[in-house]
C-alpha atoms as a printed R data frame, in Angstrom:
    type eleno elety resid chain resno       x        y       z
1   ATOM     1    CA   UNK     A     1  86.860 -176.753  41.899
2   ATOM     2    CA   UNK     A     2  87.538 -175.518  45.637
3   ATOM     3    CA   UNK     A     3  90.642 -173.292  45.585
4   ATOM     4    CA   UNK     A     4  93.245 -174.551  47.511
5   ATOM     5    CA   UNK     A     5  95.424 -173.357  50.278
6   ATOM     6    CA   UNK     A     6  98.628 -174.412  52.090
7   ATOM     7    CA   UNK     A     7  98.749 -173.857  56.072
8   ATOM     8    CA   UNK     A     8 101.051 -174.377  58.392
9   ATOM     9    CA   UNK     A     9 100.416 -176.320  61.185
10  ATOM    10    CA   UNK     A    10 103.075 -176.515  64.062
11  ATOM    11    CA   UNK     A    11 106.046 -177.441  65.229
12  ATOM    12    CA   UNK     A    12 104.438 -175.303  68.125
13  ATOM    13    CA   UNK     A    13 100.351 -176.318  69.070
14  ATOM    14    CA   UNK     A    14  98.029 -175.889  71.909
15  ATOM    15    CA   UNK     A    15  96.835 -179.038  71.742
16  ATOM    16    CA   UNK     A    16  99.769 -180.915  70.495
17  ATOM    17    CA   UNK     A    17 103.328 -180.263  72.472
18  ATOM    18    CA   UNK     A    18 104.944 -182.103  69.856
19  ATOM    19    CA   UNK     A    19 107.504 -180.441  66.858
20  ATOM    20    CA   UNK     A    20 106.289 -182.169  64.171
21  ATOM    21    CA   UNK     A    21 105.422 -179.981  61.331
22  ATOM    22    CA   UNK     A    22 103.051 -180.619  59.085
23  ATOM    23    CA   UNK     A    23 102.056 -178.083  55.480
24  ATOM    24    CA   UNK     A    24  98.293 -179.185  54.755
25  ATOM    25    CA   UNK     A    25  96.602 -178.634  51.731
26  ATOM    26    CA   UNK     A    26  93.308 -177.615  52.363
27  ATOM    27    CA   UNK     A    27  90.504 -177.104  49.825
28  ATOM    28    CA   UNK     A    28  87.681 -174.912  52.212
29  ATOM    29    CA   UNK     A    29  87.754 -177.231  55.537
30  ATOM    30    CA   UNK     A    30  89.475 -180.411  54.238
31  ATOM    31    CA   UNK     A    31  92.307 -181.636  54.034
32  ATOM    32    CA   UNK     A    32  93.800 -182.973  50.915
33  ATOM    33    CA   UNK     A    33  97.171 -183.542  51.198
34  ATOM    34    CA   UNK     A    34  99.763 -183.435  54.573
35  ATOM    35    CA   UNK     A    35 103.144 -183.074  54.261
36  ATOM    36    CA   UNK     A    36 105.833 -183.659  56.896
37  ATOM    37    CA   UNK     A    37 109.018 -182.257  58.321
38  ATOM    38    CA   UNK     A    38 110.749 -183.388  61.607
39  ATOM    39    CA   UNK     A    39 114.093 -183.277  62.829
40  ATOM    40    CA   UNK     A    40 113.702 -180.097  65.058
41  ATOM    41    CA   UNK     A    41 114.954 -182.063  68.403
42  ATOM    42    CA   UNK     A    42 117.528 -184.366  66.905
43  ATOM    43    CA   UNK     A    43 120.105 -184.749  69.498
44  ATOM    44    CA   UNK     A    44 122.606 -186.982  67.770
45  ATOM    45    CA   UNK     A    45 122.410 -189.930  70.322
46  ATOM    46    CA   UNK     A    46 122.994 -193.087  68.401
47  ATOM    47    CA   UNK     A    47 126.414 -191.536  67.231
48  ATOM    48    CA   UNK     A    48 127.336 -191.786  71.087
49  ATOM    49    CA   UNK     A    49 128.272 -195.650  70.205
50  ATOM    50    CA   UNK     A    50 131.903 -193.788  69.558
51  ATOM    51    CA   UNK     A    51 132.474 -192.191  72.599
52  ATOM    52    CA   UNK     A    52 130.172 -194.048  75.027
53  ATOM    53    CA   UNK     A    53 130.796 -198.267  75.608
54  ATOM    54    CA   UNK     A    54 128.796 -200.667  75.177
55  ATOM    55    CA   UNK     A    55 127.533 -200.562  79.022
56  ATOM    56    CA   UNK     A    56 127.590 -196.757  79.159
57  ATOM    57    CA   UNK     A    57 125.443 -196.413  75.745
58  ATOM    58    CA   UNK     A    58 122.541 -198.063  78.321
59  ATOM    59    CA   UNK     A    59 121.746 -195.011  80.172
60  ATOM    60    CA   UNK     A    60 122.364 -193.145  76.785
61  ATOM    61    CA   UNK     A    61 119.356 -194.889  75.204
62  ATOM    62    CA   UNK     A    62 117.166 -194.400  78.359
63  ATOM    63    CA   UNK     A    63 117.186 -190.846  77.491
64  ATOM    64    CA   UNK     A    64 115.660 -191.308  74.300
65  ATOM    65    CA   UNK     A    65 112.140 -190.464  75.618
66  ATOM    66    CA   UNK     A    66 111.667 -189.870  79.070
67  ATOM    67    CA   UNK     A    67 107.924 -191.942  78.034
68  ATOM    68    CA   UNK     A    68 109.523 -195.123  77.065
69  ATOM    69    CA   UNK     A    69 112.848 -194.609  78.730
70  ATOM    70    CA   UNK     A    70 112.820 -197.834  80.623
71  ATOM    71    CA   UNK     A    71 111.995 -200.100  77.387
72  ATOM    72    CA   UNK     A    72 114.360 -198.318  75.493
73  ATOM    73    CA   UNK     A    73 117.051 -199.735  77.997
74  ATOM    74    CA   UNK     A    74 115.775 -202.900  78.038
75  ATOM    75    CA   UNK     A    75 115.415 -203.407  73.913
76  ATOM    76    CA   UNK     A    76 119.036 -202.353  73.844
77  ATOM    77    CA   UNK     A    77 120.655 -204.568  76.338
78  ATOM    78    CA   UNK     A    78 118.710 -207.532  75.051
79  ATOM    79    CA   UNK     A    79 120.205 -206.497  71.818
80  ATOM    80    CA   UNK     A    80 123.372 -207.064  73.375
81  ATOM    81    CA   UNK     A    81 123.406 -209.857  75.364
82  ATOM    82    CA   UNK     A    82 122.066 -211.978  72.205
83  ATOM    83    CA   UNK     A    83 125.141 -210.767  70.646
84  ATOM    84    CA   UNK     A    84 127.256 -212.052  73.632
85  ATOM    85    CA   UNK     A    85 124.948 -215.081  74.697
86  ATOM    86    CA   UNK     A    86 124.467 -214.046  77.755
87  ATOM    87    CA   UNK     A    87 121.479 -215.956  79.262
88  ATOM    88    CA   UNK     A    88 119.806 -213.542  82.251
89  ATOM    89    CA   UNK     A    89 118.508 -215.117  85.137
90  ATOM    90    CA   UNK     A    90 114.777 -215.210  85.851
91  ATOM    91    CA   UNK     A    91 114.077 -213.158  88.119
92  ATOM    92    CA   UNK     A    92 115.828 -210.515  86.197
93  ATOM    93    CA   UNK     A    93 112.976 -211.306  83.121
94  ATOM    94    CA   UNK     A    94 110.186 -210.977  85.180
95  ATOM    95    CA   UNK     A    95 111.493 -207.737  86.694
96  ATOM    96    CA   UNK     A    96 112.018 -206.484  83.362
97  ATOM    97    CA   UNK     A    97 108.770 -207.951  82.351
98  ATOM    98    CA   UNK     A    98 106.539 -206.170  85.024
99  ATOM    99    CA   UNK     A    99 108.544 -202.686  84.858
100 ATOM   100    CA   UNK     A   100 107.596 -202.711  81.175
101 ATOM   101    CA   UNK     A   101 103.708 -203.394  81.688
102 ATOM   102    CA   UNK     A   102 104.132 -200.174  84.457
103 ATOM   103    CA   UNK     A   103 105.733 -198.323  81.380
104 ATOM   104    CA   UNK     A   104 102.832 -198.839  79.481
105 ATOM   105    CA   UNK     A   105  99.919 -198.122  82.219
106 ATOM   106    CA   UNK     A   106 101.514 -194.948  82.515
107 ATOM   107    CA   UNK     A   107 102.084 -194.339  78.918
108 ATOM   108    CA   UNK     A   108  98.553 -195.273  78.187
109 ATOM   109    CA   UNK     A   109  97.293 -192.605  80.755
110 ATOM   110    CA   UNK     A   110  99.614 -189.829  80.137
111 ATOM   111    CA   UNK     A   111  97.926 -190.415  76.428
112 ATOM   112    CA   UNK     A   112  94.158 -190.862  77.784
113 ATOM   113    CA   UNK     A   113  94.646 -187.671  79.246
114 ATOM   114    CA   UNK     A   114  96.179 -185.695  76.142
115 ATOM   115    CA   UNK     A   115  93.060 -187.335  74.038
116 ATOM   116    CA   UNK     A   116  90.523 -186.247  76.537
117 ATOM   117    CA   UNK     A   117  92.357 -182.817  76.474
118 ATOM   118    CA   UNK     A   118  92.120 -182.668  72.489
119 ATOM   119    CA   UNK     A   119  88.462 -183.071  72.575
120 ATOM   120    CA   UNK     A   120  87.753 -180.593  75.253
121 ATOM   121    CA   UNK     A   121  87.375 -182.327  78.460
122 ATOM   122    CA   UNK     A   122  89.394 -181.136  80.989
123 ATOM   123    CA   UNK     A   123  88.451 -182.699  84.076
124 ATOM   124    CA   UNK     A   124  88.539 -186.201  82.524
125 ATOM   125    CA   UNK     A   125  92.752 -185.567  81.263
126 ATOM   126    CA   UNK     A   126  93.442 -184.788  84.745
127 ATOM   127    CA   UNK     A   127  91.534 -187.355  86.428
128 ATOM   128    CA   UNK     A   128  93.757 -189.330  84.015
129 ATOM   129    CA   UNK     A   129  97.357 -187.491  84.830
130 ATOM   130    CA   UNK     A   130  96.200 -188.183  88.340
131 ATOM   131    CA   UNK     A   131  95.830 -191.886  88.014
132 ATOM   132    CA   UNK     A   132  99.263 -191.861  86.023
133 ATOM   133    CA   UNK     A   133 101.208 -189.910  89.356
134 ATOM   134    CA   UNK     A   134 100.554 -193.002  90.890
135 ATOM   135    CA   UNK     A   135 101.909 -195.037  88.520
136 ATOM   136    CA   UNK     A   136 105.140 -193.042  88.685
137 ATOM   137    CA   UNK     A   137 105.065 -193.412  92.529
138 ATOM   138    CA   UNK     A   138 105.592 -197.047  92.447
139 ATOM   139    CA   UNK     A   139 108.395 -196.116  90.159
140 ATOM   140    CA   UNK     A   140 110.061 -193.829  92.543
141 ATOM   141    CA   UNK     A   141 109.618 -196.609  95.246
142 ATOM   142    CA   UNK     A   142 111.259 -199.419  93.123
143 ATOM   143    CA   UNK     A   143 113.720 -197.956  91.130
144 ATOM   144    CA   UNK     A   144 114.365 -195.026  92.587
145 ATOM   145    CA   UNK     A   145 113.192 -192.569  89.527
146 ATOM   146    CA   UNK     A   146 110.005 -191.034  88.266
147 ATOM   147    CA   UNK     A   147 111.312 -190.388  84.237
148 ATOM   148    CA   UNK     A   148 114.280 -192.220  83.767
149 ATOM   149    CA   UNK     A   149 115.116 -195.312  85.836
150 ATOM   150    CA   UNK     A   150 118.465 -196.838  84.867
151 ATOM   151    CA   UNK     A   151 117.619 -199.804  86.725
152 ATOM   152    CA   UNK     A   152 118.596 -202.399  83.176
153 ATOM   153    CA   UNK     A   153 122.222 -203.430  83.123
154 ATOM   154    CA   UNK     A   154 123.749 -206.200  80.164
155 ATOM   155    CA   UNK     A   155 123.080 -209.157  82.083
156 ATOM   156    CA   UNK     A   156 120.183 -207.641  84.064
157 ATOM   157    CA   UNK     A   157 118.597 -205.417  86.346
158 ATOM   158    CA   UNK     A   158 120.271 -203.728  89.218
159 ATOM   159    CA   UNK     A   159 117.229 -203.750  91.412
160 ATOM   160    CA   UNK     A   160 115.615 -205.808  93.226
161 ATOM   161    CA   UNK     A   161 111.588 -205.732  94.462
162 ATOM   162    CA   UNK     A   162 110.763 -206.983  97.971
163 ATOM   163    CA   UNK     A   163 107.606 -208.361  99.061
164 ATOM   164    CA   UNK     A   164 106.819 -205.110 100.304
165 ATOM   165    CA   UNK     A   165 107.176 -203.607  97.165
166 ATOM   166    CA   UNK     A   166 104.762 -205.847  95.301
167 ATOM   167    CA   UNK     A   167 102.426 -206.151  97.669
168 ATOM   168    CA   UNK     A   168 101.962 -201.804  96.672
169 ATOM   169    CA   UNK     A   169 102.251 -202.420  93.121
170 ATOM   170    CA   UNK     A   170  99.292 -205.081  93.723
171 ATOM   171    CA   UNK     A   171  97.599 -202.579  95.254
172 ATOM   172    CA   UNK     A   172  98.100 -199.961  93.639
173 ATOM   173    CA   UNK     A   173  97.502 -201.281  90.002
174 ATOM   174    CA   UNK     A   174  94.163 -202.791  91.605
175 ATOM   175    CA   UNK     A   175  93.066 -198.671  92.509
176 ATOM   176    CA   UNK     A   176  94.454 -197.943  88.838
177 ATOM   177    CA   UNK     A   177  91.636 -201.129  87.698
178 ATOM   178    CA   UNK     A   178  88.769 -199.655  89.301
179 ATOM   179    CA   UNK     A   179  89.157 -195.982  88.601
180 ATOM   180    CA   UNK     A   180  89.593 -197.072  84.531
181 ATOM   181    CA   UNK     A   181  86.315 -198.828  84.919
182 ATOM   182    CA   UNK     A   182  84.827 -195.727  85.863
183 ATOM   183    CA   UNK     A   183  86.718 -193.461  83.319
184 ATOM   184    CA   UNK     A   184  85.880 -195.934  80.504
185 ATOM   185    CA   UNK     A   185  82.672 -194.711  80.433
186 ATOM   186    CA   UNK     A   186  82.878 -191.223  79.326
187 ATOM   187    CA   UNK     A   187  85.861 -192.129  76.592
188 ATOM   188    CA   UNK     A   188  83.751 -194.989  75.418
189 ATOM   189    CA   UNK     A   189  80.019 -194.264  76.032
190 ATOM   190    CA   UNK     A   190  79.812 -190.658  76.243
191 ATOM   191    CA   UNK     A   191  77.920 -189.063  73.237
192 ATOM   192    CA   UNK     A   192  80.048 -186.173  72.684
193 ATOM   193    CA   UNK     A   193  83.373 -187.905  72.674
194 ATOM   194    CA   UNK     A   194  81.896 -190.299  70.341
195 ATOM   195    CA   UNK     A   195  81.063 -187.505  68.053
196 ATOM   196    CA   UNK     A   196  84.368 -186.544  68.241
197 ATOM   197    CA   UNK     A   197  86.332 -189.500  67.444
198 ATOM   198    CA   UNK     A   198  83.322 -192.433  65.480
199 ATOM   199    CA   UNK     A   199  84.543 -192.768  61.811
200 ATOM   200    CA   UNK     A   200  87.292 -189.755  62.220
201 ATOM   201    CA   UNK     A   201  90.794 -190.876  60.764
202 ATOM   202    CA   UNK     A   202  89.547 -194.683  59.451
203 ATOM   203    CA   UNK     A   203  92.515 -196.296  58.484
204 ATOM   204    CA   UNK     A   204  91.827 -199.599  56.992
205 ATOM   205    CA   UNK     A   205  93.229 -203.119  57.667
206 ATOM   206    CA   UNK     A   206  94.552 -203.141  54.116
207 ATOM   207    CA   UNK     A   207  96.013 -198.923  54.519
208 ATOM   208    CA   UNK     A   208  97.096 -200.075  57.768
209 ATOM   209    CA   UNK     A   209  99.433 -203.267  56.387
210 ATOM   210    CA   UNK     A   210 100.824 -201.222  53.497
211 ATOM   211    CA   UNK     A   211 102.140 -198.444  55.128
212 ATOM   212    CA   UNK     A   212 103.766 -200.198  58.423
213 ATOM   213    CA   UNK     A   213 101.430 -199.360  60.678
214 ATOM   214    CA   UNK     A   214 102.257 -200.468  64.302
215 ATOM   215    CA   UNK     A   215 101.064 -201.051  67.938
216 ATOM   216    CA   UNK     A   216  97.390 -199.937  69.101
217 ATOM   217    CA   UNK     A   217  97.356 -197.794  65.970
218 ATOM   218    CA   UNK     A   218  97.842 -201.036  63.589
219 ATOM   219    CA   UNK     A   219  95.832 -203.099  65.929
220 ATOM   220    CA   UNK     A   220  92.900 -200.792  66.334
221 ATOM   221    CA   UNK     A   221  92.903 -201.438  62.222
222 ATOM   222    CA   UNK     A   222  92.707 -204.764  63.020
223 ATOM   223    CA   UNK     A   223  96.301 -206.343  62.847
224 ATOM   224    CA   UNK     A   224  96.834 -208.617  64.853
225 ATOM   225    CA   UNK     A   225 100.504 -208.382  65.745
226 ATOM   226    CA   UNK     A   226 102.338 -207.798  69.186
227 ATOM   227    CA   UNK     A   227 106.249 -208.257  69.552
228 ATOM   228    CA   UNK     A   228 105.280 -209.513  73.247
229 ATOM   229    CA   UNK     A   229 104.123 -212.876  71.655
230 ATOM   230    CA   UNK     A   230 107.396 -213.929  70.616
231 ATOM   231    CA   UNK     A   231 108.188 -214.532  74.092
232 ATOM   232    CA   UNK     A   232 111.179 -212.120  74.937
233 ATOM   233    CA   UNK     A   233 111.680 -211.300  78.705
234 ATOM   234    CA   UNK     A   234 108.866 -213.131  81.016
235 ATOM   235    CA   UNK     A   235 106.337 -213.132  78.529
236 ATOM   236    CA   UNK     A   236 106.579 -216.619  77.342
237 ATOM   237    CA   UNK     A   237 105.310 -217.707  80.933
238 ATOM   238    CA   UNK     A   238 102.512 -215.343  80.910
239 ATOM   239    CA   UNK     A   239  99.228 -215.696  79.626
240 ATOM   240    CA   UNK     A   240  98.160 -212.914  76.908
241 ATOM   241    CA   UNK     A   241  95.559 -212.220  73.364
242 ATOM   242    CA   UNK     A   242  96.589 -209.452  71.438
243 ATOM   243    CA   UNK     A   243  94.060 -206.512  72.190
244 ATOM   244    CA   UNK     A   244  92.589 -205.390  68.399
245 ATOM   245    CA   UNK     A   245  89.601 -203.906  66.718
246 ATOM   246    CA   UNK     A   246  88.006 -204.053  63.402
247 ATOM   247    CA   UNK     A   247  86.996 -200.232  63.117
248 ATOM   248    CA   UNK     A   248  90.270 -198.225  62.505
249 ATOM   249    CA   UNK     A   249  88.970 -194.836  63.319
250 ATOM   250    CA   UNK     A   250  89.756 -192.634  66.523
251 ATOM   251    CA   UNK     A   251  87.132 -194.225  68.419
252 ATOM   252    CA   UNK     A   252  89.063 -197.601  68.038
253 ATOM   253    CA   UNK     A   253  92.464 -196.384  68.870
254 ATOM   254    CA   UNK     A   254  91.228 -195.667  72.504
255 ATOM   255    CA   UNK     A   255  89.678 -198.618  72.888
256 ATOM   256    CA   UNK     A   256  92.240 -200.629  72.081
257 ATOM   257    CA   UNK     A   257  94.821 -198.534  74.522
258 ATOM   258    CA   UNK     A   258  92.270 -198.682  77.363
259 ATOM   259    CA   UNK     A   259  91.900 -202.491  77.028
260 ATOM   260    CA   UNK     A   260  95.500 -203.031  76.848
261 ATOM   261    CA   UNK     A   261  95.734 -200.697  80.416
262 ATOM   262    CA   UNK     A   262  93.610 -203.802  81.866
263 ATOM   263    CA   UNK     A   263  96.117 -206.258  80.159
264 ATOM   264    CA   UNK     A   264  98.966 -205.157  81.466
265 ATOM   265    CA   UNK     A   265  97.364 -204.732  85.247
266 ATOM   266    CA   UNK     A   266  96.671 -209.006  84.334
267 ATOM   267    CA   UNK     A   267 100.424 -209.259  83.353
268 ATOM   268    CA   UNK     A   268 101.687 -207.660  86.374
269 ATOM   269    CA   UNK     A   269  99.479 -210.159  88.744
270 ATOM   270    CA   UNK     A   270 100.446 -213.319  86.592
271 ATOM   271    CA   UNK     A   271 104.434 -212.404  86.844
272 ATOM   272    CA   UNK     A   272 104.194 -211.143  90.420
273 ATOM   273    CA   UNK     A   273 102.370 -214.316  91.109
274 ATOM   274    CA   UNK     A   274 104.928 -216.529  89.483
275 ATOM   275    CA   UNK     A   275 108.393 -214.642  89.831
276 ATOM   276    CA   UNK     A   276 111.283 -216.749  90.902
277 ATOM   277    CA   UNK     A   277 113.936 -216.182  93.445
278 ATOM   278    CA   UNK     A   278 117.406 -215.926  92.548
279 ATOM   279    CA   UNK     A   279 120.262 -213.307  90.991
280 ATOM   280    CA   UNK     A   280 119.451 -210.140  89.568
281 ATOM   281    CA   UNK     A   281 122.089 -210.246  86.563
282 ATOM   282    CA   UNK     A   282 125.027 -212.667  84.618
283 ATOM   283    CA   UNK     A   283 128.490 -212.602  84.957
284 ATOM   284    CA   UNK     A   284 129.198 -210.480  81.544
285 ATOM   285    CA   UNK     A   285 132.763 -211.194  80.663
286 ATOM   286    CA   UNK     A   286 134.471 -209.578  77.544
287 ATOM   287    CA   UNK     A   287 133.380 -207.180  74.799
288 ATOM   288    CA   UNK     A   288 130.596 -207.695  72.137
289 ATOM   289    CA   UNK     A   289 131.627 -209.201  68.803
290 ATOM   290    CA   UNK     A   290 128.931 -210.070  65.938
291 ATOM   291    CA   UNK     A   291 125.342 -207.876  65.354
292 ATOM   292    CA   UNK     A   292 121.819 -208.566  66.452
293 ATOM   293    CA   UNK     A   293 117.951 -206.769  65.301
294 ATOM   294    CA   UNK     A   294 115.715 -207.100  68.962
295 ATOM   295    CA   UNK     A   295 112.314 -206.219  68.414
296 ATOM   296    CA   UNK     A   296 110.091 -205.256  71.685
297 ATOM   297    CA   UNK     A   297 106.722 -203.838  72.283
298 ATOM   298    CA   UNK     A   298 106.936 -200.017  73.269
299 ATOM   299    CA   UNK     A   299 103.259 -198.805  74.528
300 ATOM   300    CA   UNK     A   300 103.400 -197.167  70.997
301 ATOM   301    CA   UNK     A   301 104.104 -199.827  68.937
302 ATOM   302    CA   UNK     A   302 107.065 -202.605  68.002
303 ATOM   303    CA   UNK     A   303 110.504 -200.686  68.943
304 ATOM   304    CA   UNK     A   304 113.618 -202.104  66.777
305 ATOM   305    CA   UNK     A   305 116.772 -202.206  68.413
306 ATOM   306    CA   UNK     A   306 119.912 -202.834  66.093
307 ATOM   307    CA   UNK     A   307 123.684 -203.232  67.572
308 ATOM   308    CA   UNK     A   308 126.274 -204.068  66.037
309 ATOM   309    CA   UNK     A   309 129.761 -204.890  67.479
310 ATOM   310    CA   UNK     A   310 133.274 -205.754  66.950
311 ATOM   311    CA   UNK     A   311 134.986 -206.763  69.671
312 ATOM   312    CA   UNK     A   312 136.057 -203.429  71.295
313 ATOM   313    CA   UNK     A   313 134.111 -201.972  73.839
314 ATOM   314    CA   UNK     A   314 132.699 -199.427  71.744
315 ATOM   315    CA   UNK     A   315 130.126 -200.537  69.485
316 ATOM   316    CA   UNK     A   316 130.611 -199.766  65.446
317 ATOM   317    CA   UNK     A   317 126.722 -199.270  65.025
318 ATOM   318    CA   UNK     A   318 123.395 -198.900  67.123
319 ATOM   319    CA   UNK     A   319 120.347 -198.083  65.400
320 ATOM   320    CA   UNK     A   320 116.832 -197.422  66.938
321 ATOM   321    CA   UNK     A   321 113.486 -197.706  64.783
322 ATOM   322    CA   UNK     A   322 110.912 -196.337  66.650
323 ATOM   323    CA   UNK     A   323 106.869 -196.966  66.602
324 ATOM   324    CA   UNK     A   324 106.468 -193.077  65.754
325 ATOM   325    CA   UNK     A   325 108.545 -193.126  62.939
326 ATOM   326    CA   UNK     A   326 106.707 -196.148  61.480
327 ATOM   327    CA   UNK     A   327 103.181 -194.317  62.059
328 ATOM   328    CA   UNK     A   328 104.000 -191.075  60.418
329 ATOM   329    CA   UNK     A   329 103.048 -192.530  56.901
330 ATOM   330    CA   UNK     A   330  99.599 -194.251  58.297
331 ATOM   331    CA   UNK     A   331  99.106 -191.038  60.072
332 ATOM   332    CA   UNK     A   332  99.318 -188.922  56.612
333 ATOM   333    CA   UNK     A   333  96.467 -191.652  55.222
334 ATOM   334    CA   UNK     A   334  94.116 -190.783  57.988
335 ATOM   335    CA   UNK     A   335  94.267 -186.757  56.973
336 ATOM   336    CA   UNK     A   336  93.295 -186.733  53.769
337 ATOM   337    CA   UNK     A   337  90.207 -185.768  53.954
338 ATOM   338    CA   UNK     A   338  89.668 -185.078  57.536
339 ATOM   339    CA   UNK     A   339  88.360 -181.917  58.495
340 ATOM   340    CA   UNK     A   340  90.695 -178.902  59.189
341 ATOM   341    CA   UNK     A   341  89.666 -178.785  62.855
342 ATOM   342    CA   UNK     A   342  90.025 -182.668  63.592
343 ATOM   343    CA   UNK     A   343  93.694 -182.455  62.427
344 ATOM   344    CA   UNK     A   344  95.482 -181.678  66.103
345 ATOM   345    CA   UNK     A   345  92.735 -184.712  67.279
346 ATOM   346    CA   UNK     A   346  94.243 -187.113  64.608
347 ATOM   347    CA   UNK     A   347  98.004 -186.276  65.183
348 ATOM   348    CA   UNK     A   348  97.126 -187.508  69.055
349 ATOM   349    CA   UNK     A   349  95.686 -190.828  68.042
350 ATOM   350    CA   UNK     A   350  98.896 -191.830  66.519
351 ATOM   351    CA   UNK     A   351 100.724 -191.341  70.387
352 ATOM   352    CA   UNK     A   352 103.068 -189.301  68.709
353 ATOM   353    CA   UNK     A   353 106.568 -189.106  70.682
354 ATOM   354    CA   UNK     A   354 108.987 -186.774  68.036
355 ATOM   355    CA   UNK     A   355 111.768 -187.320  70.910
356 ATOM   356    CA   UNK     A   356 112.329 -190.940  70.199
357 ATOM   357    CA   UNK     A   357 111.779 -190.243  66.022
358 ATOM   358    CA   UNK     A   358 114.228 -187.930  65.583
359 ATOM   359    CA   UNK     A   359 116.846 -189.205  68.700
């Protein structure tokens, strides 16, 4: 029997800016066993509920990732005005609706570019981060911010988008389309990357179920399941097939990401092409009373946003579940028996964000 040894790997990595830490067991080059600690950036932020109000905890929960920041405000308010049955006006959903599919375009690129990174290919993760500066452009020109956008409100959005402004996004998503095409090839045809990522890290359908898997990493296993298809925001109107493959390895997980870049370019054209006129938010009168569970799609995975209130303007709970969190125990499957060396490649597939985990 191999003898076998315990190393540490991070919270501190070259490839991997994320403090997570993992102590794997290793027998020669494998890996037998992972085991995880976090909680080196936890910031106390859902405790805020007793200092902050219900309004003010908004921008709070923006600043749980500066990745997802704009979802995270949006999950939360809807979370809220269930509890109040507040009903926000249309244009307000498809705002919300087409700021969310930018969230994950640029999400899905800032992650393109780490993977490409990871398996050695510099000029391909910033041809990537260069695609993704002009997702955050159209940001700054509609909301006014390039990381965190505070533009979701209880009872809306406080922005609006001219026909100016969509006419760019149009354009500029349709650049973002034909550059992927291009890029696609060397993550998905390329011999050496698929060396690097074919039949590393399989996590099966059944693995995948069992241990909570979610977003591309569950889907790429081949669960189908997408919090978008229950119709919160604009998405009821729009017309969408959840994005999955049968594989589960590495390979897969990119695929399934790139592909969903292309959705979410579709979902932007079908809610620019149908948004209504009208207000940007309700009339919000009163304070919160009663508790609600929202579930939204983050780029990483299904997001859960639990508030609950009593009446006062402070809230007596908020909790956040994030898609991180949920992947950590899939993520554990898929090292045992990886090699030593694809271990930093296999943390990346998951998306990892620590920031939103650990809050």
């Amino acid at each position: 029997m191999a003898k076998q040894s315990i190393v540490p790997f991070g919270p501190q990595h070259p490839v991997l800016p994320e403090p997570i830490h993992l102590d794997l067991v290793l027998e020669d080059e494998k890996v037998v066993k992972a085991i995880p600690s976090i909680g080196f950036v936890h910031r106390g932020l859902e405790s805020l509920v007793e200092k902050k109000d219900f309004n003010e905890m908004t921008y709070v929960v923006e600043r749980t990732c500066g990745i997802c920041s704009f979802m995270h405000g949006m999950g939360y308010c809807e979370s809220i005005e269930h509890i109040m049955n507040v009903e926000i006006p249309d244009r307000a959903k498809y705002l919300r609706t087409i700021w969310a599919e930018l969230s994950r375009i640029h999400s899905h690129l800032l992650w393109l570019g780490l993977l490409a990174d990871a398996f050695g290919f510099e000029s391909l993760f910033y041809q990537c981060w260069r695609m993704r500066e002009k997702v955050l452009d159209v940001f700054e020109l509609t909301t006014g911010g390039r990381c965190i956008f505070s533009v979701n409100k209880v009872g809306g959005v406080l922005k609006d988008m001219d026909a100016e402004m969509l006419k760019v996004m149009l354009d500029v998503t349709a650049g973002i389309e034909e550059e992927l095409k291009v890029i696609k090839k060397t993550f998905l045809f390329d011999y050496t990357v698929e060396s690097r990522l074919k039949g590393v890290g399989v996590l099966t359908k059944e693995q995948a179920h069992n241990l909570g898997a979610a977003g591309p990493f569950a889907r790429a296993s081949g669960i189908k399941m997408d919090m978008r298809t229950t119709g919160y925001a604009a998405y009821k109107d729009l017309d969408m097939e959840i994005i999955t493959s049968e594989a589960g390895d590495s390979f897969a997980r990119c695929e399934v990401r790139i592909n969903e870049i292309f959705q979410a370019i579709d979902l932007i054209r079908q809610a620019i092409s149908k948004i209504p006129g009208g207000e940007l938010s309700a009339v919000v009168k009163g304070n919160p009373n009663g508790e609600y569970f929202m579930r939204v799609e983050q780029p990483r995975g299904e997001a859960i946003y639990y508030s609950k209130a009593n009446g006062s303007k402070f809230l007596e709970r908020m909790r956040i579940r994030t898609p991180t969190f949920a992947n950590i125990p899939s993520l554990l499957e898929t090292l045992k028996g990886a090699d030593f060396a694809d271990v930093p490649l296999l943390i990346v597939t998951i998306d990892p964000c620590i920031s939103c985990t650990e809050r």
